[in-house]
C-alpha positions as CSV (number, residue, x, y, z in Angstrom):
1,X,-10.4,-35.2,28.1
2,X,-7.0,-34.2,26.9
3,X,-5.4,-31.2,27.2
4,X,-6.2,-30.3,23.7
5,X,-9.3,-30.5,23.5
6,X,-10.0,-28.0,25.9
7,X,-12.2,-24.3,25.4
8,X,-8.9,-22.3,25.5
9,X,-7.3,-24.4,22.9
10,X,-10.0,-23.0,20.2
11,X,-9.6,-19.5,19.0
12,X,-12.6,-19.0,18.2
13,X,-13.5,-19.8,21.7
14,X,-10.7,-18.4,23.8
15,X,-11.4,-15.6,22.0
16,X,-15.2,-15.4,22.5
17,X,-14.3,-15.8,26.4
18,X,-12.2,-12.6,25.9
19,X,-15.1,-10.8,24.5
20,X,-17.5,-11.2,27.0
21,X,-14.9,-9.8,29.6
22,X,-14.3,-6.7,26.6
23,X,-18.0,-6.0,26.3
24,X,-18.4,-5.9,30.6
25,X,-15.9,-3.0,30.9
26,X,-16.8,-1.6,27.7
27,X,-20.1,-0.5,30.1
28,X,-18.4,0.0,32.8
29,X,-16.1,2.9,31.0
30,X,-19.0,4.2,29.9
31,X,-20.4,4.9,33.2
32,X,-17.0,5.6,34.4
33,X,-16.8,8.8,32.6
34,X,-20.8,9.1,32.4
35,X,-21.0,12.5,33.7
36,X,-17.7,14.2,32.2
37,X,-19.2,15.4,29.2
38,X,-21.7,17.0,30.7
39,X,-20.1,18.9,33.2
40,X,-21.2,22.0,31.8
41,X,-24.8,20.6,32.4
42,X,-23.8,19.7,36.0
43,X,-23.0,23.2,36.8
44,X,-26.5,24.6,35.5
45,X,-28.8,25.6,37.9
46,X,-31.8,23.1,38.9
47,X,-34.2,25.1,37.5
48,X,-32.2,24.8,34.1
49,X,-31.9,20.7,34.7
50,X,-28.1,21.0,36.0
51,X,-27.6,20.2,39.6
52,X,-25.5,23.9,40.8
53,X,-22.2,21.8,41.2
54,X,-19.0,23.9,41.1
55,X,-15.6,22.3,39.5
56,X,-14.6,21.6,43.3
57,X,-17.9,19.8,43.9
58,X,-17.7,17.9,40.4
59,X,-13.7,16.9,40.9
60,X,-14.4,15.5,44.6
61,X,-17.1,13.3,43.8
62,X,-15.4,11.9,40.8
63,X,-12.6,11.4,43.2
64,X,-14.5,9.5,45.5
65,X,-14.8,6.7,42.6
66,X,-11.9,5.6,44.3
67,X,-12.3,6.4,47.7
68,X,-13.3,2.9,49.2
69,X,-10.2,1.5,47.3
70,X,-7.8,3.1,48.2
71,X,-8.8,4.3,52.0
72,X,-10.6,1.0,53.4
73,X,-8.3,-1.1,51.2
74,X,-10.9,-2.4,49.2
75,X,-9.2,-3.6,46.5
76,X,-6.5,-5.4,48.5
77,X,-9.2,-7.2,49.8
78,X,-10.7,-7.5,46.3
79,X,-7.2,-9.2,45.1
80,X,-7.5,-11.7,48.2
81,X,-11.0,-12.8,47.3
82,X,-9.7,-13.3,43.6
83,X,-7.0,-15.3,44.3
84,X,-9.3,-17.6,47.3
85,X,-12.6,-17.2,45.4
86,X,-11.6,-17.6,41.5
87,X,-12.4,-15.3,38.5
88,X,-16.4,-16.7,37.8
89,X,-16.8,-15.8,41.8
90,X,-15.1,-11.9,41.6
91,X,-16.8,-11.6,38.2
92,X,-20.3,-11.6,39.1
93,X,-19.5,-10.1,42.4
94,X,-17.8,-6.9,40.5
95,X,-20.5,-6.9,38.6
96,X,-22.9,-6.8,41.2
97,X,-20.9,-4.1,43.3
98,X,-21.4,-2.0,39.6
99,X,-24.8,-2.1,39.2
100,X,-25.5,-1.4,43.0
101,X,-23.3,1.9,42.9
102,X,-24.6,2.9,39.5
103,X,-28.5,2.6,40.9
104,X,-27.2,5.2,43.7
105,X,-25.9,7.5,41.6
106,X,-28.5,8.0,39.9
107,X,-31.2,8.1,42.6
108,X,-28.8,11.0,43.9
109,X,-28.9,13.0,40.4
110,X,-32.9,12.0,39.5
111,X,-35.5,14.3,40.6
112,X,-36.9,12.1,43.0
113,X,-34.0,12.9,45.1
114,X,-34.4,16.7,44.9
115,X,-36.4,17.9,47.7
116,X,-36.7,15.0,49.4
117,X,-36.3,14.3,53.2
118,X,-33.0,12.7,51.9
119,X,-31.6,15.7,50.3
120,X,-32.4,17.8,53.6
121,X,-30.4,14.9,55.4
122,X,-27.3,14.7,53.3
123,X,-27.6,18.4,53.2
124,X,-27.0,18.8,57.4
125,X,-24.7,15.5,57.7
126,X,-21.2,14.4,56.3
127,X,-20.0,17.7,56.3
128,X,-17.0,16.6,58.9
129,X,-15.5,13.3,59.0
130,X,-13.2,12.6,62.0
131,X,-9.9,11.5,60.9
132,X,-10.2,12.1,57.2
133,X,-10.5,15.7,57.7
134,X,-7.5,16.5,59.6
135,X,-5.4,14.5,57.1
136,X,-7.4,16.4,54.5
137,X,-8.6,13.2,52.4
138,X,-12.6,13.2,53.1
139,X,-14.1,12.3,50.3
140,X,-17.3,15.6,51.1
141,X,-17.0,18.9,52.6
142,X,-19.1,21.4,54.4
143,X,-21.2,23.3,51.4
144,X,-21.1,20.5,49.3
145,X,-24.0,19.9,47.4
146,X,-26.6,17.0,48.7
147,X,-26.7,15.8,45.3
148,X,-23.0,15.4,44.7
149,X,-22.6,13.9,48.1
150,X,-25.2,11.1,47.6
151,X,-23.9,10.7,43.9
152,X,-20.3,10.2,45.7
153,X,-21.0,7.2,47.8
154,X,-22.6,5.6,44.9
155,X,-19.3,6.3,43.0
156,X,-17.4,4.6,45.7
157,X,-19.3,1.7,45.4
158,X,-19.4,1.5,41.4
159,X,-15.1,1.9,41.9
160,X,-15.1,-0.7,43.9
161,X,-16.8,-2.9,41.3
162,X,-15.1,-1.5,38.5
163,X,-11.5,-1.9,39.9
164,X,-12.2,-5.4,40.8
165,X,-13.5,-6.2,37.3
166,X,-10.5,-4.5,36.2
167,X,-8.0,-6.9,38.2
168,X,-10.3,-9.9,37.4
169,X,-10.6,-9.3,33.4
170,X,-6.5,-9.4,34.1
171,X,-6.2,-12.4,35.7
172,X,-9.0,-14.4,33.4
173,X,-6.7,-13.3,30.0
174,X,-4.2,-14.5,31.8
175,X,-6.1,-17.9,32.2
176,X,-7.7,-18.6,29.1
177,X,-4.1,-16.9,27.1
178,X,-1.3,-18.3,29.1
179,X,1.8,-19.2,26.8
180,X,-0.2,-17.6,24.1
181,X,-1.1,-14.4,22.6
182,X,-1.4,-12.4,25.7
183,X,0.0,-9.3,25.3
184,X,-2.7,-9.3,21.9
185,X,-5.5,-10.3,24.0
186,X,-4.9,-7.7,26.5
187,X,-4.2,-4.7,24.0
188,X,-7.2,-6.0,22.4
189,X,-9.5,-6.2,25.3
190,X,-8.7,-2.5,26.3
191,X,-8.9,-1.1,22.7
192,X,-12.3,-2.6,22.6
193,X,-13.4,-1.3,26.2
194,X,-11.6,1.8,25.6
195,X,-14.7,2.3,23.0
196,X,-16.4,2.9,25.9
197,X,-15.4,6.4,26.2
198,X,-16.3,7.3,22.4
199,X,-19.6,5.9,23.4
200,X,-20.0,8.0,26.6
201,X,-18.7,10.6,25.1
202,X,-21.2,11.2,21.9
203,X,-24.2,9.6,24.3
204,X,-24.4,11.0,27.6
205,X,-24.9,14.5,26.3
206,X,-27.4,13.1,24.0
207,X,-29.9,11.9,26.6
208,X,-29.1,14.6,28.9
209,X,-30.2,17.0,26.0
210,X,-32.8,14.5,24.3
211,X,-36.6,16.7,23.7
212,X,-34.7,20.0,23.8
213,X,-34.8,19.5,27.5
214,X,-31.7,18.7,29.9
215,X,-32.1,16.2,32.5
216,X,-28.8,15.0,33.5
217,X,-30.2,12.0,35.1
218,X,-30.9,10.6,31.8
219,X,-27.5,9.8,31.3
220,X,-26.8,7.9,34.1
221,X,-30.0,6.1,33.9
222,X,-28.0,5.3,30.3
223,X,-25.2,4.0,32.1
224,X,-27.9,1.7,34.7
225,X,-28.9,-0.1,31.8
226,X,-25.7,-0.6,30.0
227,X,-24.4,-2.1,33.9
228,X,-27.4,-4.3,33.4
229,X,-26.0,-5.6,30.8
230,X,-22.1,-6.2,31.6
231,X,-24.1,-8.3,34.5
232,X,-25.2,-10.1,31.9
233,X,-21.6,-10.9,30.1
234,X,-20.4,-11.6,33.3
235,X,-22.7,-14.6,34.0
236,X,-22.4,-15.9,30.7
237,X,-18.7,-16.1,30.8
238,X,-19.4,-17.7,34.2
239,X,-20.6,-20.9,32.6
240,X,-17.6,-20.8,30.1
241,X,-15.4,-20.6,32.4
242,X,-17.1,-23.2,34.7
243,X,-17.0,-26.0,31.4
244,X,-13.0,-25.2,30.8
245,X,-12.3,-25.9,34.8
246,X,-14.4,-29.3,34.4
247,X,-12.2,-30.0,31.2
248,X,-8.6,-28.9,32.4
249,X,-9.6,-30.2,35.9
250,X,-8.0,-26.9,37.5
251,X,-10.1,-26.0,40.8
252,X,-11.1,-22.3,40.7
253,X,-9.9,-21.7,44.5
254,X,-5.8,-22.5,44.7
255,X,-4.9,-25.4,45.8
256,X,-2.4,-23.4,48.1
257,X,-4.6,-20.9,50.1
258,X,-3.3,-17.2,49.8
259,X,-1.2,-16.0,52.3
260,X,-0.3,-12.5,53.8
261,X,2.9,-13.3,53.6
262,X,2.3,-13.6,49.7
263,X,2.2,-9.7,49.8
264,X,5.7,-9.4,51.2
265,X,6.7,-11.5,48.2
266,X,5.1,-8.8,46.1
267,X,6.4,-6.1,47.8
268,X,9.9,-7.4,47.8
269,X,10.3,-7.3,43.9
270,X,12.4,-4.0,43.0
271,X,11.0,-4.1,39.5
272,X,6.8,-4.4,40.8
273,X,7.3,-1.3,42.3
274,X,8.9,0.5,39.6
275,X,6.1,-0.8,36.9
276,X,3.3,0.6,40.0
277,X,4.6,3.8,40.0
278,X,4.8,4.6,36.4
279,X,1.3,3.4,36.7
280,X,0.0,5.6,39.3
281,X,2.1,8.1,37.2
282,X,1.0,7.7,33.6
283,X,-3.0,6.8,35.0
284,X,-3.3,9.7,37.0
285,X,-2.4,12.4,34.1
286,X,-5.0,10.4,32.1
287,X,-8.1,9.2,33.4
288,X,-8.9,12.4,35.6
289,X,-7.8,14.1,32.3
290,X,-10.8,12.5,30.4
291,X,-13.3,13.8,32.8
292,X,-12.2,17.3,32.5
293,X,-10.9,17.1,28.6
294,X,-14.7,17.7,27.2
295,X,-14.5,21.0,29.1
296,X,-11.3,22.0,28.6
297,X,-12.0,21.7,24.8
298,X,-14.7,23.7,25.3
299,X,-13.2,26.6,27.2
300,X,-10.4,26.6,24.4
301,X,-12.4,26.0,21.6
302,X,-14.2,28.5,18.9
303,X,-17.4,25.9,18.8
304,X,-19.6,27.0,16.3
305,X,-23.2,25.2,16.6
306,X,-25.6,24.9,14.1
307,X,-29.0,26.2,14.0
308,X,-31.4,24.5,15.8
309,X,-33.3,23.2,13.0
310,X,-30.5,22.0,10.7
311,X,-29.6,18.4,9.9
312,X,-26.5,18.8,12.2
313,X,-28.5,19.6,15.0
314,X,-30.7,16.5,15.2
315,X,-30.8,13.2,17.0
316,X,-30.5,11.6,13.6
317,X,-26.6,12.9,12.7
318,X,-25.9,11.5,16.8
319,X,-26.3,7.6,15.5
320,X,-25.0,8.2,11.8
321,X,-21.8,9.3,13.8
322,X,-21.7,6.8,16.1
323,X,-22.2,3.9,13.4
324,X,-19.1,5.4,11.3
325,X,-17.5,5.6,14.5
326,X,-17.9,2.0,14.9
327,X,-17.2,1.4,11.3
328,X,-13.4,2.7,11.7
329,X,-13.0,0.7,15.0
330,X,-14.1,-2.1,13.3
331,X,-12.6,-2.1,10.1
332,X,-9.0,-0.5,12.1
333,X,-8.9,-3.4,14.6
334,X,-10.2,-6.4,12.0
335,X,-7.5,-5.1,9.7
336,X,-5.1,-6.2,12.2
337,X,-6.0,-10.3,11.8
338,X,-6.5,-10.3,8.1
339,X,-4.0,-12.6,6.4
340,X,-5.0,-11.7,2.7
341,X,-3.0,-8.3,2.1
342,X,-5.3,-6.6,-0.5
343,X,-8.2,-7.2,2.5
344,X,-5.7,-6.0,5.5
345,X,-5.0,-2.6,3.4
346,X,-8.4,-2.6,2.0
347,X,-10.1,-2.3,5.8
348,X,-7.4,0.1,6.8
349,X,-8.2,2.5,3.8
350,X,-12.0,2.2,4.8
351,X,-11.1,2.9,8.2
352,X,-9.3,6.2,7.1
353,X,-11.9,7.2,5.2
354,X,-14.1,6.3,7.6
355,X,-12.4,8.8,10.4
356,X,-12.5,12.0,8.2
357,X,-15.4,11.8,7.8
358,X,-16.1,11.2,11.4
359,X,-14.1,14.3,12.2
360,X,-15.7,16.4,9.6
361,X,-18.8,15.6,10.9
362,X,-17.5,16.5,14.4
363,X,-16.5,19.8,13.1
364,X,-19.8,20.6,11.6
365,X,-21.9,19.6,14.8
366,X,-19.4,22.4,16.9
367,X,-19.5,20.2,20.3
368,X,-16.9,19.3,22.3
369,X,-17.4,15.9,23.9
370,X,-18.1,14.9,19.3
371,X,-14.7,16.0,19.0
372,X,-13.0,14.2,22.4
373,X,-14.8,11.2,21.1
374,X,-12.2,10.3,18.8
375,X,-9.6,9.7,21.2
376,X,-9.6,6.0,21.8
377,X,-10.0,5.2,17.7
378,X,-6.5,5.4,16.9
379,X,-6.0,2.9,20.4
380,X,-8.4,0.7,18.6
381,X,-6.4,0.3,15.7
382,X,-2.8,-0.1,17.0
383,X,-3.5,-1.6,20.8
384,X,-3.7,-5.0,19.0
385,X,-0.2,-4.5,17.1
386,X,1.7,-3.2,20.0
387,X,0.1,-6.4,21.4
388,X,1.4,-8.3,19.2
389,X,4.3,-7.1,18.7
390,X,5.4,-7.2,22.7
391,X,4.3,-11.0,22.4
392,X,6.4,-12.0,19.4
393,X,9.5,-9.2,19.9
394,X,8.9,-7.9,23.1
395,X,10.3,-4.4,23.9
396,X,7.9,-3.5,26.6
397,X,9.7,-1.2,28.6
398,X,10.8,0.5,25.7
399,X,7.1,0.9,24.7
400,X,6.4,2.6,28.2
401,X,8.7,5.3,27.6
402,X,7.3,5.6,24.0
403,X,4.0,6.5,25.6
404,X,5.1,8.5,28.4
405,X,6.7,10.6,26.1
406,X,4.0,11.0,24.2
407,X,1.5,12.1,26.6
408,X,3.7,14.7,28.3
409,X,3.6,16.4,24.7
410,X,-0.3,16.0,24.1
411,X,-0.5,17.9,27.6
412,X,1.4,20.7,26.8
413,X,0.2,20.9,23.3
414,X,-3.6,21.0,25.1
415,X,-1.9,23.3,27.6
416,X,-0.1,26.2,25.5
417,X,-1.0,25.8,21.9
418,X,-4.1,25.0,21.5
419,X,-5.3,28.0,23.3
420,X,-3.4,30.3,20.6
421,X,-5.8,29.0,18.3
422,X,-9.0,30.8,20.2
423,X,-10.9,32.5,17.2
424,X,-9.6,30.3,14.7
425,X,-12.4,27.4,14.2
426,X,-10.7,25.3,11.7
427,X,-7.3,25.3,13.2
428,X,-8.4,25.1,17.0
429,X,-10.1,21.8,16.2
430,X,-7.4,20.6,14.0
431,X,-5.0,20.8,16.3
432,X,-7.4,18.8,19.2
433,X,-8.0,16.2,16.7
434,X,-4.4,15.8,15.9
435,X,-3.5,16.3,19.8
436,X,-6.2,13.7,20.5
437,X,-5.4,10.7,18.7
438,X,-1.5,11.3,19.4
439,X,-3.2,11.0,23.2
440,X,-4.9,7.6,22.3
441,X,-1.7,6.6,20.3
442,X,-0.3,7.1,23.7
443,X,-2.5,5.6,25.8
444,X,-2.4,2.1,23.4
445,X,1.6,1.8,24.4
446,X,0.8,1.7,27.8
447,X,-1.5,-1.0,28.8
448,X,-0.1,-3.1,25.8
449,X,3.3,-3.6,27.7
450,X,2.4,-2.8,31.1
451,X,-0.2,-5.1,31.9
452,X,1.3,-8.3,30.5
453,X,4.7,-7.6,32.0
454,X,3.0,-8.2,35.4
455,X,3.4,-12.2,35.0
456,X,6.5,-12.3,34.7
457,X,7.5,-10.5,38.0
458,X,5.3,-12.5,40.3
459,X,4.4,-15.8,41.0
460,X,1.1,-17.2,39.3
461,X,-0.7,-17.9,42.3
462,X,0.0,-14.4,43.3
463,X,-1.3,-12.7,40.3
464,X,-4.6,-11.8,41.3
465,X,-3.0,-9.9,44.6
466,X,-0.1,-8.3,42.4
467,X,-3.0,-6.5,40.4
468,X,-4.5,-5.6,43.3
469,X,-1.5,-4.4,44.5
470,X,-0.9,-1.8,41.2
471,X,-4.3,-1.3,40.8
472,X,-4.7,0.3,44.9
473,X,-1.7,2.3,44.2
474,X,-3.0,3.4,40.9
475,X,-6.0,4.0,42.8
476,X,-4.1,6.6,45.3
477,X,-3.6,9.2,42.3
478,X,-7.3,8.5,40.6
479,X,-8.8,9.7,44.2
480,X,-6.1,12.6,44.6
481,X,-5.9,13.9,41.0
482,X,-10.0,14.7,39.7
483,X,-9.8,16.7,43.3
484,X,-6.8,18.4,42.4
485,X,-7.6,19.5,39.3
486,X,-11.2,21.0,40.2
487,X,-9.1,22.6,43.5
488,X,-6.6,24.0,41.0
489,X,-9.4,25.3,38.7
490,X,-11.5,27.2,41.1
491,X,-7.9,28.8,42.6
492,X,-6.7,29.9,39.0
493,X,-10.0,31.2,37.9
494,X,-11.1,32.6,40.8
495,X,-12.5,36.0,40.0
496,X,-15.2,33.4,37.6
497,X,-15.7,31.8,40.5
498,X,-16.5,34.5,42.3
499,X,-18.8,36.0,39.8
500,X,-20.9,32.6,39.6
501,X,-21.5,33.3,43.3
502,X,-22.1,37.0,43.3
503,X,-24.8,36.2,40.0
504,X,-22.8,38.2,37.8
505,X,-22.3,36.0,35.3
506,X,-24.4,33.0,34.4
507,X,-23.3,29.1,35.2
508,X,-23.5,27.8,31.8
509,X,-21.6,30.9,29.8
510,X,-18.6,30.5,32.8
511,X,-18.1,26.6,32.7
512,X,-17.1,27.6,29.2
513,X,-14.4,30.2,30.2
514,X,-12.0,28.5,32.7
515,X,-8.3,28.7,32.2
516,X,-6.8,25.2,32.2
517,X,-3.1,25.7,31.7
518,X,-2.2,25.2,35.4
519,X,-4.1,21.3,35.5
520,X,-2.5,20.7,32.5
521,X,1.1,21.9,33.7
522,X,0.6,19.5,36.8
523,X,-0.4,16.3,34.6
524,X,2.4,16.8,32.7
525,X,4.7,16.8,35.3
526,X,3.2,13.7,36.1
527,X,4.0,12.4,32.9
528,X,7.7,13.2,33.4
529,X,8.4,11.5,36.1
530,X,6.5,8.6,35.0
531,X,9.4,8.8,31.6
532,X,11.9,9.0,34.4
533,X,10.9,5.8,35.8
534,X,10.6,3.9,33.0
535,X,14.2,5.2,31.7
536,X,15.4,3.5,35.3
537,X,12.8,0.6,34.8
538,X,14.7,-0.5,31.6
539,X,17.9,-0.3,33.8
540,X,17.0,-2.7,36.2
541,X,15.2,-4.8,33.8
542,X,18.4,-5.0,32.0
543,X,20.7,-5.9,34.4
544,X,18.4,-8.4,36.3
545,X,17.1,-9.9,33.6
546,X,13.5,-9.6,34.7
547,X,12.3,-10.2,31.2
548,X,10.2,-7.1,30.4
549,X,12.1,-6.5,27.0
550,X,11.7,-10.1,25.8
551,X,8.7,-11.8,23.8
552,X,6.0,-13.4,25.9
553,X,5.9,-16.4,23.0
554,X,8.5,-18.1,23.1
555,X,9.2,-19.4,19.5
């Protein structure tokens, strides 16, 4: 069969290829970020169906998503076996890793783990680890709750899956989109997963609080199913990409068997390690920051909430905003491929319409994680033109520093203004909507430019280990920062901490009263040396001619 003829040579089925990998991580962000909008909930007594976590106990086990990845190497070892096994082989096995960490989790936050002979066990045990502890990087710590200690490992092993569907999704655009639209296909594929925190966002608090009764372990029992069913995508794309091997006649494993010395040739490249550490950089003020932003918004916040028997209060507003939700991501992102101009303005007007009305409705139910919701909507609609514009003009570097810039001010804007508007209901959640979607605005320039630029600094048959490579060091600052950040908490709000522990003041009224300036300072700092980098990045890119600033179709 020629060469034409091939899956990857139809639109409609390259593209069908990329949604199946889209929909997998859209579940796995949602389980990613399952518990961070209820970690008010989380810090509720057991009695009052929280699990008594602190912000210390909550930041180290959403560390230790990382943990394996970064500490036993995992996911150089997960590049290796993309590179030897293939994409369909990493894919399922990701997949699998998911699912397996996700069924821990929520063994350790169901009620079937609480005063079990388990509970006693985990409660006596991995309070020292030899080694990690004197370096300071164990992943528990002695009064550490049982629950958050079981609910850890099964983080580890979910990060381990996640991370190498993230490097495998990379590599199979990369496959199915070569010499095409990659950049588009990428920007698209994270605008689309990226719905996956909307999702999580409006949902998880929603089955925690479903009946009027909170049971955080009906969230992640949300997220177990959803797992279930990126399984699913996974195995279907499996036989896709199976049928387009047995037409192109590529063999999955490389004909030339990986190497270490293939890491040395990564390692060598001046301009890999500049785009890995504006990664580590730029990642680390943002993903920790979405586990924590839900409660930030809600110690800065004047949240008013309805009464109890009012439309806005009922399960029935949750899926009328989720489905206009998905009506502005939709109509946004189709807007992007229509031809016909009165349709492509047509869909962007709905879309607009579409999101005030979305944010009113936000405003009138007076919760947090409604209003953090919005934040990947705006990434929806633009990912897939920055995507296309880096593959027909290029600019990517340029874009990085775009984004970088933008973030530092959405974290000092979180940081030092929108605390001035305390009292002031309208304008506090005016300003976070605003401050929000700049953040997602942000967040779109990044992985647009970044991800694609990869390609064209290593060799192909190295790929899979390059995005290993970015995605371990990425890694190092998604373990360090959630810890950091629930550290810096308890130490700049210490007399609340204090108070929880003396019983002078109830859990759920003080995980609403923390001071998050300091965090915020620190992830923006972050921010600035990751605009530093890519101000030196666009330097060497320009006098080595690496590429980065030039279209990846070459017309």
């Amino acid at each position: 069969m020629t060469q034409t003829n091939t899956l990857r040579d139809s639109a409609a089925l390259r593209w069908t290829a990329l949604l199946l990998l889209a929909l997998a991580m859209f579940c796995a962000y949602i389980f990613m970020d399952i518990l961070s909008p209820i970690k008010d909930l989380m810090m509720r007594s057991i009695e009052e169906g929280g699990r008594a976590w602190d912000s210390t106990a909550f930041g180290t086990m959403q560390g230790a998503e990382t943990f394996l990845n970064v500490f036993v190497f995992f996911l150089i070892f997960a590049g290796i076996i993309l590179d030897k096994m293939g994409v369909r082989f990493t894919a399922l096995l990701s997949g699998g890793v998911m699912l397996l960490g996700a069924l821990i989790q929520y063994f350790a936050i169901s009620e079937s783990f609480i005063g079990s002979g388990l509970e006693t066990w985990f409660t006596d045990n991995l309070n020292y680890i030899p080694g990690f502890d004197e370096i300071g990087v164990s992943p528990f710590y002695r009064g550490m709750p049982a629950s958050a200690k079981l609910s850890a490992i099964g983080f580890m092993f979910f990060g381990c899956g996640a991370e190498m569907g993230g490097i495998t999704v990379s590599r199979g655009i990369v496959k199915w989109f070569k010499g095409r639209e990659t950049a588009l296909a990428m920007g698209s594929e994270m605008a689309l997963a990226r719905l996956g925190v909307a999702t999580c966002m409006i949902f998880s608090p929603f089955f925690a609080k479903l009946g009027g009764h909170v049971d955080v372990s009906r969230s992640v029992a949300f997220g177990v199913v959803l797992l279930c069913i990126a399984l699913i995508m996974f195995v279907v794309y499996f036989f896709m990409d199976k049928k387009l091997d047995a037409q192109t006649g590529e063999a999955e494993e490389q004909d030339d068997p990986f190497k270490v010395s293939d890491i040395g040739k990564i390692l060598s490249s001046g301009g890999f390690w500049l785009v890995a550490l504006l990664c580590v950089l730029y990642y680390s003020a943002i993903f920790p920051f979405q586990k924590y932003a839900v409660n930030m918004l809600q110690c800065n916040l004047t949240l008013i909430e309805p009464a109890q028997e009012s439309f806005w209060a009922s399960n029935t507003v949750t899926i009328i905003q989720y489905a206009i939700m998905l009506c502005v991501a939709i109509c946004s992102f189709a807007s992007n491929f229509s031809k016909q101009k009165s349709m492509k303005y047509g869909l962007m007007a709905l879309a607009v319409v579409a999101l005030v009305i979305y944010c009113y409705m936000g405003y009138m139910r007076g919760t947090a994680e409604t209003i953090f919701a919005v934040f990947p909507l705006l990434a929806v609609a633009i990912t897939p033109i920055l995507g296309n514009y880096v593959d027909h003009k290029g600019k990517a570097a340029s874009m990085l520093m775009i984004g970088s810039l933008l973030l530092i001010i959405c974290h000092l804007t979180f940081a030092f203004i929108l605390p001035q508007f305390k009292g002031s209901a309208v304008g506090g959640v005016v300003v976070a909507y605003i401050t929000i979607l700049v953040l997602g605005a942000s967040f779109s320039l990044v992985p647009a430019a970044l991800w694609p630029s990869v390609p064209k600094l290593v060799d192909e048959k190295i790929i899979g280990s390059a995005y290993a490579l970015i995605f371990w060091i990425q890694n190092i600052g998604l373990w360090l920062f959630p810890l950091l950040i629930g550290k810096v908490l308890d130490k700049t709000n210490s007399q609340l901490v204090d108070d929880v522990k003396d019983g002078l003041i109830d859990p759920a009224v003080a995980a609403t009263q923390f001071d998050y300036t300091w965090p915020l300072v620190m992830l923006a700092c972050l921010v600035v040396a990751a605009l530093l980098i890519g101000f030196i990045l666009k330097g060497v890119d320009k006098k080595k001619g690496l590429g980065l600033e030039l279209p990846n179709i070459k017309e």
